[in-house]
Each structure stands twice: as C-alpha cells, then as structure tokens.
Biopython code that builds the backbone (N, CA, C, O; Angstrom):
import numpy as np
from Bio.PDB.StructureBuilder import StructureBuilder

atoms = [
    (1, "UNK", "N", (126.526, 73.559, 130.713)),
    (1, "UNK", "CA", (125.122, 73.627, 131.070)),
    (1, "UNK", "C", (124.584, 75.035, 130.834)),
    (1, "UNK", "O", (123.620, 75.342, 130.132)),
    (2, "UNK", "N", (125.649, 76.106, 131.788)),
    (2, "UNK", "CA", (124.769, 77.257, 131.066)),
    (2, "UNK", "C", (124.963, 77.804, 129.700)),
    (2, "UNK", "O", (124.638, 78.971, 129.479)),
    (3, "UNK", "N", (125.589, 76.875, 128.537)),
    (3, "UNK", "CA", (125.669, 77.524, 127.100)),
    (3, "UNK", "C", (124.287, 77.149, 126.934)),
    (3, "UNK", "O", (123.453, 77.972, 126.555)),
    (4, "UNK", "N", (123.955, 75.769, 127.237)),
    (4, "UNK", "CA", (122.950, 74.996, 126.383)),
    (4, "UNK", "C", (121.597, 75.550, 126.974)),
    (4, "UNK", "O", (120.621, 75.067, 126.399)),
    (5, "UNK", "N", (121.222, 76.657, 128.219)),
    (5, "UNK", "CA", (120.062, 77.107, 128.385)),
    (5, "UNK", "C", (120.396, 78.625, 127.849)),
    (5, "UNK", "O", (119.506, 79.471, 127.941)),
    (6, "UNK", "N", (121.619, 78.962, 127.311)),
    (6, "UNK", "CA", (120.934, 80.046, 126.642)),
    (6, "UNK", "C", (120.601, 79.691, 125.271)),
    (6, "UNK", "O", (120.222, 80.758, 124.789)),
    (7, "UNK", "N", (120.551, 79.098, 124.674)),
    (7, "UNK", "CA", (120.752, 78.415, 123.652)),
    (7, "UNK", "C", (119.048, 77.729, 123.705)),
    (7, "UNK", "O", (118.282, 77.509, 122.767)),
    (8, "UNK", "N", (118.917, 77.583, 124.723)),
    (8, "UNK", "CA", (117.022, 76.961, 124.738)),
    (8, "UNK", "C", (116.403, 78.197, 124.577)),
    (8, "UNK", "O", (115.603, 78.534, 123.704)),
    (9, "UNK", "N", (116.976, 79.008, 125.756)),
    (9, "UNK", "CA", (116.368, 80.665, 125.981)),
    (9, "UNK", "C", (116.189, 81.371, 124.511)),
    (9, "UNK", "O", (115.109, 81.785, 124.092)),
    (10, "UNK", "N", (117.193, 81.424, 123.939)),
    (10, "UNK", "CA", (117.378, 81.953, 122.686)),
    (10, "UNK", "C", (116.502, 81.494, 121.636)),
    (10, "UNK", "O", (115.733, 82.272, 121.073)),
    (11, "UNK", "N", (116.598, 79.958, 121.270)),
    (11, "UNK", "CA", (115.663, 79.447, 120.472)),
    (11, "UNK", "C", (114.187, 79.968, 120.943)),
    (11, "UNK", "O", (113.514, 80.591, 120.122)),
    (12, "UNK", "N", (113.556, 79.664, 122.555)),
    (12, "UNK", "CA", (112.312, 79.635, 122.621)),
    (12, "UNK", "C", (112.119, 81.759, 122.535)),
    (12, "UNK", "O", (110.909, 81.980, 122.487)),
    (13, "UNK", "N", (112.518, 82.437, 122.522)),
    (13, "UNK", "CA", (112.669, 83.734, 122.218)),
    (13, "UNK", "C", (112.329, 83.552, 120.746)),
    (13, "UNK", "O", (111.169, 83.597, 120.336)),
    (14, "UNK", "N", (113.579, 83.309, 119.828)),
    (14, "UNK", "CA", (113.026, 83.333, 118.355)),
    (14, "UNK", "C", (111.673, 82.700, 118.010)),
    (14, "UNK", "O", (111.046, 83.290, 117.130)),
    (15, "UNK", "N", (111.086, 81.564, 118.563)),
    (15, "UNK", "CA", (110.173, 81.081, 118.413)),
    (15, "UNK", "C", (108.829, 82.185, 118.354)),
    (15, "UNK", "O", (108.072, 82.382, 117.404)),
    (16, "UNK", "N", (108.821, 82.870, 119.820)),
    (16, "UNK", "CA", (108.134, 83.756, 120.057)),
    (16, "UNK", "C", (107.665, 84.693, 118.896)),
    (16, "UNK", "O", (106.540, 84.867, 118.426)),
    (17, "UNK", "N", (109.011, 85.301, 118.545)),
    (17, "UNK", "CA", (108.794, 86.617, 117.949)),
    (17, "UNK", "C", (108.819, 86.174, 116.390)),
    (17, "UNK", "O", (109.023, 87.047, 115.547)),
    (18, "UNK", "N", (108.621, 84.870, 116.009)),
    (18, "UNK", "CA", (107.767, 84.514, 114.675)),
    (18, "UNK", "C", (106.489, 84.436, 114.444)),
    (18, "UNK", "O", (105.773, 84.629, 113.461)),
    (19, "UNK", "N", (106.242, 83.945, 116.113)),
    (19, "UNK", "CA", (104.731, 84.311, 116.295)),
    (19, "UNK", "C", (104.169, 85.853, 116.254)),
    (19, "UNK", "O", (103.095, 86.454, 116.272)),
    (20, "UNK", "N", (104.953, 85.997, 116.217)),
    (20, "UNK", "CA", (104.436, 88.179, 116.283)),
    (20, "UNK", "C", (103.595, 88.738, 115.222)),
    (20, "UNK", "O", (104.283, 89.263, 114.346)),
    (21, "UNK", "N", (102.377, 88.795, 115.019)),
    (21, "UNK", "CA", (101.602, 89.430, 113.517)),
    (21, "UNK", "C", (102.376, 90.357, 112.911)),
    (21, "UNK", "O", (101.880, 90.593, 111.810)),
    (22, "UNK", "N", (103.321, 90.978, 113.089)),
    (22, "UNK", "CA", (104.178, 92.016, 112.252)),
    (22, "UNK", "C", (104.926, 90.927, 111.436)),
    (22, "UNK", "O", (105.410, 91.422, 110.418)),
    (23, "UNK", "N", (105.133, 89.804, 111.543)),
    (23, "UNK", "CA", (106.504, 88.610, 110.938)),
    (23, "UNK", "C", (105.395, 88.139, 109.760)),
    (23, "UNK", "O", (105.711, 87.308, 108.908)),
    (24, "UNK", "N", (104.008, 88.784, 109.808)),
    (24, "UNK", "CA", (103.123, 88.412, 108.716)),
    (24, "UNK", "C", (103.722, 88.889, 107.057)),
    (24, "UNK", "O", (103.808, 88.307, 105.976)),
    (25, "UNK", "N", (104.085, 90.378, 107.612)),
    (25, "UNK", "CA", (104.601, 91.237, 106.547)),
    (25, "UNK", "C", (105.991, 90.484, 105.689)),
    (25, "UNK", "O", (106.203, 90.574, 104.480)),
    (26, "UNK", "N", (106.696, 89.857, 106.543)),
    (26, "UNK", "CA", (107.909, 89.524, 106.409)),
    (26, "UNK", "C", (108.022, 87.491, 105.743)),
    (26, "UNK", "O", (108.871, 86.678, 106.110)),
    (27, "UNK", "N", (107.144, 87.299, 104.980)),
    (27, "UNK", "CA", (107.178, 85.911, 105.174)),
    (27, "UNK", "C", (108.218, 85.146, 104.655)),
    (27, "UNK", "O", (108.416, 84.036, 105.149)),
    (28, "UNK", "N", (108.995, 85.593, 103.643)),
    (28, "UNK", "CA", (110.614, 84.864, 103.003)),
    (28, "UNK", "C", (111.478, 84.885, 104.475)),
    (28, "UNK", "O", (111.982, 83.920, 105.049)),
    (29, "UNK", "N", (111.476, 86.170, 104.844)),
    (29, "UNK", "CA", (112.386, 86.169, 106.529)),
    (29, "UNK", "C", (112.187, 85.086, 107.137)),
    (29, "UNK", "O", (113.107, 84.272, 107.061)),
    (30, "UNK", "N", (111.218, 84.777, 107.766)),
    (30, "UNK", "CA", (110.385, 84.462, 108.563)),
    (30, "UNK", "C", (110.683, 82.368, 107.993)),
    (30, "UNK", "O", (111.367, 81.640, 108.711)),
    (31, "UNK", "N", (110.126, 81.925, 106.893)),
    (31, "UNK", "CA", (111.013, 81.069, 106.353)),
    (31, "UNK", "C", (112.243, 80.391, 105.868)),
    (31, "UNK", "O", (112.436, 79.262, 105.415)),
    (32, "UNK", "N", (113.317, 81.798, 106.183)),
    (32, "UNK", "CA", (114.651, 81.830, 106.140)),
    (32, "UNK", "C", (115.129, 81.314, 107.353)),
    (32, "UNK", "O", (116.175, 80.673, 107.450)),
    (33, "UNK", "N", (114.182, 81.656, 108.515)),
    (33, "UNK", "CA", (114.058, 81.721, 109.989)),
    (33, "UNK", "C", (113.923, 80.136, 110.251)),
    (33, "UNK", "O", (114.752, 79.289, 110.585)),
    (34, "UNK", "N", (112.444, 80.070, 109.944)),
    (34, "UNK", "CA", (112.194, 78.515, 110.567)),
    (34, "UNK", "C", (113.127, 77.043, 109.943)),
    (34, "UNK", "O", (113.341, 75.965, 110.497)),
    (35, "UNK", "N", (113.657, 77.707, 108.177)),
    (35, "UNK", "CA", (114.026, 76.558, 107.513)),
    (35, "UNK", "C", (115.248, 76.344, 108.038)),
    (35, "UNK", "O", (115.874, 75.352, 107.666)),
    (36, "UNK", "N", (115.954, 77.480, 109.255)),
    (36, "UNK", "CA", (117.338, 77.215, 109.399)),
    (36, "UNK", "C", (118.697, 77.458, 108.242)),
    (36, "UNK", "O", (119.804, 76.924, 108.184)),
    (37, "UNK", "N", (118.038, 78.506, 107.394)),
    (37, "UNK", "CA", (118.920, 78.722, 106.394)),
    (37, "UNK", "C", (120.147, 79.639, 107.002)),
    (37, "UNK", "O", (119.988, 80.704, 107.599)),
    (38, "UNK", "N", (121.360, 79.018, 106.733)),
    (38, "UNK", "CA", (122.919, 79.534, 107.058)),
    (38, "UNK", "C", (122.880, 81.493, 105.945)),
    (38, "UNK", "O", (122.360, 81.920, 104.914)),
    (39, "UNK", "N", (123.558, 81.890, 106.775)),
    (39, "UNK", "CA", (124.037, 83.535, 105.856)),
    (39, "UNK", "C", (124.148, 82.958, 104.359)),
    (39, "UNK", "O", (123.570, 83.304, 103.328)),
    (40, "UNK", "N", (124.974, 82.087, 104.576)),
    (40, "UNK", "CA", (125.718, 81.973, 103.451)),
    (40, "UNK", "C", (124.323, 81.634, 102.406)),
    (40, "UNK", "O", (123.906, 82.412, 101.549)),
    (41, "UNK", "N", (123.859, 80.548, 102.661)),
    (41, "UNK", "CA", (122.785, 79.966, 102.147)),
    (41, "UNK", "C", (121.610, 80.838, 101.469)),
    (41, "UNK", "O", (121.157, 80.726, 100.329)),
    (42, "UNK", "N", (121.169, 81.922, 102.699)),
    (42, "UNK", "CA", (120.657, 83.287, 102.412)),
    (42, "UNK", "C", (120.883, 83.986, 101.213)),
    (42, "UNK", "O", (119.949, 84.263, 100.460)),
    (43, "UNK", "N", (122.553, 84.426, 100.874)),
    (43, "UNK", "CA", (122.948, 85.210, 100.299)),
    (43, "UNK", "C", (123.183, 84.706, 98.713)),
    (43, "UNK", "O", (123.196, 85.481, 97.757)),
    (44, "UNK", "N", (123.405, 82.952, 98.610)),
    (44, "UNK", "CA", (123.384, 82.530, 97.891)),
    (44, "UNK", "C", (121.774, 82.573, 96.849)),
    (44, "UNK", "O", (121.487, 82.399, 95.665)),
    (45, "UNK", "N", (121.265, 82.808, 97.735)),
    (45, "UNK", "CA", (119.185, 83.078, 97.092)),
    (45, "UNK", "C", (119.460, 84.033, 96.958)),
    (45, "UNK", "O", (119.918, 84.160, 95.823)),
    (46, "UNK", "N", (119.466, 84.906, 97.486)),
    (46, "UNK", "CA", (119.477, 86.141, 97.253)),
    (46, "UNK", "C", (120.607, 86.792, 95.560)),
    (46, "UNK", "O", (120.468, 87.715, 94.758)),
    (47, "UNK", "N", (121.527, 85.786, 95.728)),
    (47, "UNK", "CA", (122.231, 86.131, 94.250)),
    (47, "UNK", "C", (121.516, 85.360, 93.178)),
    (47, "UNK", "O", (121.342, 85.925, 92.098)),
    (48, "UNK", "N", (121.153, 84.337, 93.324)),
    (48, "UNK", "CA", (120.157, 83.270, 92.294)),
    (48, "UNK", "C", (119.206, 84.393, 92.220)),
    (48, "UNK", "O", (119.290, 84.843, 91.077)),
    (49, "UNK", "N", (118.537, 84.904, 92.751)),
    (49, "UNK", "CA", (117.378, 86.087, 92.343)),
    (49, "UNK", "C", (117.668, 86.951, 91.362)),
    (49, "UNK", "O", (116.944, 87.387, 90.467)),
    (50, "UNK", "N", (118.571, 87.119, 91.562)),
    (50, "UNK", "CA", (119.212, 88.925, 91.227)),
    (50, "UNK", "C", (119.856, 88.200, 89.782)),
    (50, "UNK", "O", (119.682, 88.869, 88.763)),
    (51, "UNK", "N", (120.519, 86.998, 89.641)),
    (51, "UNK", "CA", (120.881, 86.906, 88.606)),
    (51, "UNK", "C", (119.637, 86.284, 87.239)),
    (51, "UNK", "O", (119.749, 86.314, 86.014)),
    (52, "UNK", "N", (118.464, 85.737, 88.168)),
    (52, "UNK", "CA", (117.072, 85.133, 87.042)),
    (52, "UNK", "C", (116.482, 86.312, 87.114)),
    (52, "UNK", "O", (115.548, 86.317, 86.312)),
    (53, "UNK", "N", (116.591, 87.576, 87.830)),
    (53, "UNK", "CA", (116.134, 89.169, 87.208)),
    (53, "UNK", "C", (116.560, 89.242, 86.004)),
    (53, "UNK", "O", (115.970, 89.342, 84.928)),
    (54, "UNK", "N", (117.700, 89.180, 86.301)),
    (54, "UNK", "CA", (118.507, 89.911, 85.395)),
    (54, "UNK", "C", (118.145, 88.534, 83.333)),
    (54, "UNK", "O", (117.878, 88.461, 82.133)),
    (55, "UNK", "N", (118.419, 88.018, 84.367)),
    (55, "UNK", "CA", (117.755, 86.986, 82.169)),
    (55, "UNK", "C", (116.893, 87.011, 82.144)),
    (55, "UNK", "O", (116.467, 86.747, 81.020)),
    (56, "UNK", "N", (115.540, 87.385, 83.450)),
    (56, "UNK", "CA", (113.902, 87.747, 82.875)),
    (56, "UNK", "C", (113.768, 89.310, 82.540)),
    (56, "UNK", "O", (112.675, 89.830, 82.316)),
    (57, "UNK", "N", (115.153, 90.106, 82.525)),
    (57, "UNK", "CA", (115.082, 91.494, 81.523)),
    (57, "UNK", "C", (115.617, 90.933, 80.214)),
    (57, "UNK", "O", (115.001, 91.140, 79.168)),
    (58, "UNK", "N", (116.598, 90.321, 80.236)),
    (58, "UNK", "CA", (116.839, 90.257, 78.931)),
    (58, "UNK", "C", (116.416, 89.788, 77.935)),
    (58, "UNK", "O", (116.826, 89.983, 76.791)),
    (59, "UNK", "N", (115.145, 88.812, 78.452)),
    (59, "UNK", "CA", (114.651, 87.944, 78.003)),
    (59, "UNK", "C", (113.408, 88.809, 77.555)),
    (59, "UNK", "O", (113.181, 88.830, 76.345)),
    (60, "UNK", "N", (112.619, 89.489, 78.352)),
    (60, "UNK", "CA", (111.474, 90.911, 78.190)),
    (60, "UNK", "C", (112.381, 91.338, 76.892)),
    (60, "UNK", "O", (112.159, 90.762, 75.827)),
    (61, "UNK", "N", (113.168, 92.114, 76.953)),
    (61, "UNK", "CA", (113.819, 92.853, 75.971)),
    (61, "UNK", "C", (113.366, 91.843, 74.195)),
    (61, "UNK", "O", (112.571, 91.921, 73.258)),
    (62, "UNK", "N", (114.359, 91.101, 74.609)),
    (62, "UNK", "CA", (114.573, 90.180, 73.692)),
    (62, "UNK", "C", (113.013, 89.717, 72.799)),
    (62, "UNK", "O", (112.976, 89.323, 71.633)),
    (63, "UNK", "N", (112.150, 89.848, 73.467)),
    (63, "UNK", "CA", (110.746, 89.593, 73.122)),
    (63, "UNK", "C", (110.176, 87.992, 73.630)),
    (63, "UNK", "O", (109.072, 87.617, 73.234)),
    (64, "UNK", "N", (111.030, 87.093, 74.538)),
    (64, "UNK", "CA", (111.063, 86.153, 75.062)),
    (64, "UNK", "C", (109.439, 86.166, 75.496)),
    (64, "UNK", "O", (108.819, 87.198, 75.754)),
    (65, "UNK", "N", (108.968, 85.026, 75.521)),
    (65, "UNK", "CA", (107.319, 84.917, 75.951)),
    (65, "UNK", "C", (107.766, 83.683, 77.298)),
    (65, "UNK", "O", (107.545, 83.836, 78.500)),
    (66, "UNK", "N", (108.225, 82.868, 76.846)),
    (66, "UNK", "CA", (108.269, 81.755, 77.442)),
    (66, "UNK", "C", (109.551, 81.613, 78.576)),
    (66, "UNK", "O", (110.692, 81.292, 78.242)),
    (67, "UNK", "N", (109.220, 81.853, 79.685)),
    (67, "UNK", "CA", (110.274, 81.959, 80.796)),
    (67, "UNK", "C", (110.492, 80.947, 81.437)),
    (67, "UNK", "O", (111.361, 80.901, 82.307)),
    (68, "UNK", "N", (109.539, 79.699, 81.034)),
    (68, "UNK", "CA", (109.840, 78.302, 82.065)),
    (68, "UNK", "C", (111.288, 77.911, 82.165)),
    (68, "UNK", "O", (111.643, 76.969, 82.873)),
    (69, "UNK", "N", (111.887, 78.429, 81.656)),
    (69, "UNK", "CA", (113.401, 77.684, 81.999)),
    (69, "UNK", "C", (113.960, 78.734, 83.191)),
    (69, "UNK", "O", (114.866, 78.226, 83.852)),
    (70, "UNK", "N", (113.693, 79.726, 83.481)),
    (70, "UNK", "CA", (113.717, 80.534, 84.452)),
    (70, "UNK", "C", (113.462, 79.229, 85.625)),
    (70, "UNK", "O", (114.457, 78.707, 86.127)),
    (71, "UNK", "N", (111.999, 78.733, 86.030)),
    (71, "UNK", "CA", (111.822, 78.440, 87.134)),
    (71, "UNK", "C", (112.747, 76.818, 87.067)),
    (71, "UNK", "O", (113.047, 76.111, 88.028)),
    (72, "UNK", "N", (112.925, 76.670, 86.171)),
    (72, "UNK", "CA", (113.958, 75.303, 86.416)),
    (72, "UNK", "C", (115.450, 75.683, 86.904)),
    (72, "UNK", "O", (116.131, 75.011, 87.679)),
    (73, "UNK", "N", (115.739, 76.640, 86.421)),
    (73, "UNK", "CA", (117.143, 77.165, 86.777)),
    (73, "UNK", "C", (116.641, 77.448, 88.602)),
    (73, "UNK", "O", (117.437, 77.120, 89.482)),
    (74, "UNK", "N", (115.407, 78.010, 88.931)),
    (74, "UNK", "CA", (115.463, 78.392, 90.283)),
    (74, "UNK", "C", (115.293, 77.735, 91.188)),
    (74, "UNK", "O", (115.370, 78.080, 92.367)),
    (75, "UNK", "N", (114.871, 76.015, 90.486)),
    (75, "UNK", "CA", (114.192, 75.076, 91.553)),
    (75, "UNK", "C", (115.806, 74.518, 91.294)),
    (75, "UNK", "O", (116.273, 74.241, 92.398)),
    (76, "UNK", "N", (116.282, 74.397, 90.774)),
    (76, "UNK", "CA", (117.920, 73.426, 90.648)),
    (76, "UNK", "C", (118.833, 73.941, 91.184)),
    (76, "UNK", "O", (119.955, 73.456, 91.332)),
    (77, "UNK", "N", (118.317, 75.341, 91.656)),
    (77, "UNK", "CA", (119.771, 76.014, 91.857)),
    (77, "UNK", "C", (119.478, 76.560, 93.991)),
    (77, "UNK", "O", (120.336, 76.634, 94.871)),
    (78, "UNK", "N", (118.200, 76.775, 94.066)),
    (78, "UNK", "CA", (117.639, 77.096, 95.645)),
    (78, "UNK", "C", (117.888, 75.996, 96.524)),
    (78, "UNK", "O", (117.548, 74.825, 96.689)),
    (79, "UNK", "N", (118.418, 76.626, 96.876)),
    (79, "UNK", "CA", (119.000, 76.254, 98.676)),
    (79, "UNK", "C", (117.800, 74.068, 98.580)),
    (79, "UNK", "O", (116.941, 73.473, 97.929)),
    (80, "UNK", "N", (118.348, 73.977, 99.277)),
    (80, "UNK", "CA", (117.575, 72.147, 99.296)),
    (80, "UNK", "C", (117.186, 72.470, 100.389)),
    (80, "UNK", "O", (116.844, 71.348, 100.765)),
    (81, "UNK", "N", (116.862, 73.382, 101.563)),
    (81, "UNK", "CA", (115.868, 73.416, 102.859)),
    (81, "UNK", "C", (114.852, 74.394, 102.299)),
    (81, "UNK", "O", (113.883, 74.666, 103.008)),
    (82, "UNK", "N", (114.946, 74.838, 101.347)),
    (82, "UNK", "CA", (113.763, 75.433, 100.934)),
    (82, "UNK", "C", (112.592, 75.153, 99.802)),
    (82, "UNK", "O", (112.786, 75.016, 98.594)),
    (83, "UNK", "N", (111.320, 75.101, 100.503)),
    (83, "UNK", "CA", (110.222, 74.225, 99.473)),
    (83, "UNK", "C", (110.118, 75.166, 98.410)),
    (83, "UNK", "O", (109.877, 76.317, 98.772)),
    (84, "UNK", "N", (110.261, 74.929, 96.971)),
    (84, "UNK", "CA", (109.969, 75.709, 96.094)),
    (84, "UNK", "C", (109.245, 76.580, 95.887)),
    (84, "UNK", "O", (109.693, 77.670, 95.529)),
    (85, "UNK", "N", (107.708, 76.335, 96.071)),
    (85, "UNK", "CA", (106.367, 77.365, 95.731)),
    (85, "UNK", "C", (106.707, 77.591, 96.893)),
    (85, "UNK", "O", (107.795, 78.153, 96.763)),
    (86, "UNK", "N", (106.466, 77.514, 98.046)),
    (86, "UNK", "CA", (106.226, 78.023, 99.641)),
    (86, "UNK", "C", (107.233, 79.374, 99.378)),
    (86, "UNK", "O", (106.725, 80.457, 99.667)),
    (87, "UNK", "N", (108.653, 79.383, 98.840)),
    (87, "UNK", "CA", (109.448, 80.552, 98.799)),
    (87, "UNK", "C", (109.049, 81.100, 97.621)),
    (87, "UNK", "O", (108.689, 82.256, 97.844)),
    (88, "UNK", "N", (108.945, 80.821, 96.495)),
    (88, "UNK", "CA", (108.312, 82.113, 95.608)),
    (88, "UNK", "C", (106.886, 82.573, 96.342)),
    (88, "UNK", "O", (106.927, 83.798, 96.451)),
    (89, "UNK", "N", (106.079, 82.232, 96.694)),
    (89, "UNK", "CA", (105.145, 82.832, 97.546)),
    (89, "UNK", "C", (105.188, 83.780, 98.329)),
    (89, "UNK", "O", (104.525, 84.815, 98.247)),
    (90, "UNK", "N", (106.168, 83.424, 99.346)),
    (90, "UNK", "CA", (107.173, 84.323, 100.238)),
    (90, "UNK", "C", (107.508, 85.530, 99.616)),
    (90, "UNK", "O", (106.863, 86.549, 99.861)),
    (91, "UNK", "N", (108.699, 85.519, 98.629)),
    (91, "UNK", "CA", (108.784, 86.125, 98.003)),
    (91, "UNK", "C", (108.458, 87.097, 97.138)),
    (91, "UNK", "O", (109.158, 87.995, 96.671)),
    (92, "UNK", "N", (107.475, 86.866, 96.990)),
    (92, "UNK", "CA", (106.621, 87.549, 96.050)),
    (92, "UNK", "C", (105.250, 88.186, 97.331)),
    (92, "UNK", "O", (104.874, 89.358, 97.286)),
    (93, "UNK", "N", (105.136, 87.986, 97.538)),
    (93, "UNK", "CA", (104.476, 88.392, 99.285)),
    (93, "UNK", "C", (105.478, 89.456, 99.913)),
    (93, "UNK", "O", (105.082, 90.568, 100.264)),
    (94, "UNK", "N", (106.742, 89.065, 100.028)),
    (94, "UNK", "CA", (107.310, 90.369, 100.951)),
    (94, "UNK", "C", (108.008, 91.606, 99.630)),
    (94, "UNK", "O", (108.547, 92.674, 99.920)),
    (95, "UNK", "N", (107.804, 91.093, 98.260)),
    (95, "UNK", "CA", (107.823, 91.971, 97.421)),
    (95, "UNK", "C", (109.337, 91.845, 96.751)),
    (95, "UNK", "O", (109.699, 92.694, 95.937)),
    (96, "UNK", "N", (110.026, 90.970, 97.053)),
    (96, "UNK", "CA", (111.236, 90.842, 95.816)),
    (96, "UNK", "C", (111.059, 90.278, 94.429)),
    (96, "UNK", "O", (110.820, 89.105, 94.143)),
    (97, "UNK", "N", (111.198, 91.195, 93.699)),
    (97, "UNK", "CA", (111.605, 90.972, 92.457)),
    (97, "UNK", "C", (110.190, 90.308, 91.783)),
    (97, "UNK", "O", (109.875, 89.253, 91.232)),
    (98, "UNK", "N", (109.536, 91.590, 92.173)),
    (98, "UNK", "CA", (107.627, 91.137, 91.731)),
    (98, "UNK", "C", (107.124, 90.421, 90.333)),
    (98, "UNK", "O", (106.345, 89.479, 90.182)),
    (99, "UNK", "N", (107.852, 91.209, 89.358)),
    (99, "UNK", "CA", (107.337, 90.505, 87.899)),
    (99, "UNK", "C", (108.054, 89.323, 87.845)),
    (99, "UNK", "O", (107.476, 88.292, 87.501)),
    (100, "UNK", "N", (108.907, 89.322, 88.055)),
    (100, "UNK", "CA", (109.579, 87.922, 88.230)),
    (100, "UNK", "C", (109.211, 86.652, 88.799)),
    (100, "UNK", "O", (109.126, 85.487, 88.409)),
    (101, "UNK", "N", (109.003, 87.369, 89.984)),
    (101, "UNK", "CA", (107.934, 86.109, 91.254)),
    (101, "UNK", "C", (106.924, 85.639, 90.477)),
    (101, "UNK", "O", (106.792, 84.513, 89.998)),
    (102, "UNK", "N", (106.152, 86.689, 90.381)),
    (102, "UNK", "CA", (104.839, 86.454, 89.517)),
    (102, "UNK", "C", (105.128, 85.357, 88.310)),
    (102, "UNK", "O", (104.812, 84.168, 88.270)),
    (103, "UNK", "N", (105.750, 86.064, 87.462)),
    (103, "UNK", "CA", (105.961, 84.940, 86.416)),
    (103, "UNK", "C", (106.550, 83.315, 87.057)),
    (103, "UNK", "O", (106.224, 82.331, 86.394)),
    (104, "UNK", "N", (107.157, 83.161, 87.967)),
    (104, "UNK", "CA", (107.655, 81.772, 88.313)),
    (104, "UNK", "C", (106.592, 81.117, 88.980)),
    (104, "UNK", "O", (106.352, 79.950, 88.672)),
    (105, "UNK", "N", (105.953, 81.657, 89.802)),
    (105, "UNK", "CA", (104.765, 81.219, 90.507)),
    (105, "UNK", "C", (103.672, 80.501, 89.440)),
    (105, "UNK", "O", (103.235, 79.373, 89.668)),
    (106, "UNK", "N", (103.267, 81.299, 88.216)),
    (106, "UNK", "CA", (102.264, 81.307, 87.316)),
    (106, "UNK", "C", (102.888, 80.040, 86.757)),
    (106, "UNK", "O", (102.103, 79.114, 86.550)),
    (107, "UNK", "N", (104.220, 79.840, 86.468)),
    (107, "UNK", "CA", (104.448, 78.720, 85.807)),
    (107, "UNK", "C", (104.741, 77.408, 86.363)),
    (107, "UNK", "O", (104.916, 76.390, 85.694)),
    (108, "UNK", "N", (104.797, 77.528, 88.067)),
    (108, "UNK", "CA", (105.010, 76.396, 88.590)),
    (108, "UNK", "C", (103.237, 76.032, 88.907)),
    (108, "UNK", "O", (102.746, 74.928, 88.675)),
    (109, "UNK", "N", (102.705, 76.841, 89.296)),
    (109, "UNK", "CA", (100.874, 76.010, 89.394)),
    (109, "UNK", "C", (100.454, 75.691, 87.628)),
    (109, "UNK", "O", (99.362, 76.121, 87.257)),
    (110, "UNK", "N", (101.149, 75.105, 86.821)),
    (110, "UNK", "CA", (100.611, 74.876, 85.310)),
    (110, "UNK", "C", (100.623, 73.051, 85.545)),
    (110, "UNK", "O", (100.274, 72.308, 84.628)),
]
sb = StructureBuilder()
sb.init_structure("model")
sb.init_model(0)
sb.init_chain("A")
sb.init_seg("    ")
for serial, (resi, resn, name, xyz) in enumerate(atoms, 1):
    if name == "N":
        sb.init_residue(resn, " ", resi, " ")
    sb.init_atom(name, np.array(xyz, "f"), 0.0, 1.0, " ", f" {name:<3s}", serial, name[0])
structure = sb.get_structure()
C-alpha cells in the first residue's frame, strides 16, 4: 500500500511540473515525459537522430536535393509511442539537429 501511494504521489508531482511554463522551452522532454518513453527508447531516438544527421551531411555534401528518404527512414525507425510530426516539431522547437528537423518537417506537411 505504501509503494503504490508513492507511486500516485510521484506520478501526480510529475504531472504538476509538466504543467510548469518553463517545460514550454523543453517540448521533445516534456513528450518523452507524457509518451512514457523507456531510457532505452530515449537513447535509441536520440541515436536515429545523430545517425539521419549524419546522411543529411553527406547527402548536403554530395549535392543531394531530395532528402525524403531521410523522413521514411525516421518514421520506420522512431520509437511506436511517438507521433511522428508532434516529435519533429518538438524537436526542432527545443533545437536538435535544426537543418535537419526543418528539412523532415517540410517534407512530411507535402
């Protein structure tokens, strides 16, 4: 009994402090938060990012125009509790990996 009220306590606490206007700044967190995404899950986005950086340089380099296969690799490969546009939004809002965001965003509202 008393695990399961700290465990209410705790939840209705986090609840709170999503409500906080500073968690404005923070909105991928903040959706990492509500969607219930595991570390692991986290870290796994967080490497899917870092690795569609990395082929939207090579791809810049390369003289690549056309990046839509970028956002297919990112919708096939992101976490399944997370809504696609809602996290590049996020994302691109709390400032990771800006030209990038930008470009996936631009090509998923087409």
């Amino acid at each position: 009994m008393e695990k399961e009220n700290h465990c209410e306590t705790f939840t209705f606490q986090l609840k709170l402090l999503l409500d906080v206007e500073e968690m404005k700044k923070y909105p991928f967190t903040k959706l990492i938060i509500e969607k219930n995404v595991t570390e692991k899950e986290y870290q796994h986005t967080l490497c899917l990012l870092k690795e569609l950086n990395h082929r939207y340089e090579e791809d810049m380099e390369s003289g690549l125009i056309d990046h839509s296969s970028l956002l297919l690799h990112f919708a096939g490969m992101l976490c399944y509790k997370l809504p696609i546009n809602e996290t590049l939004c996020a994302l691109h809002q709390e400032g990771f990996y800006l030209e990038l965001t930008e470009q996936l965003i631009s090509y998923s509202h087409r």
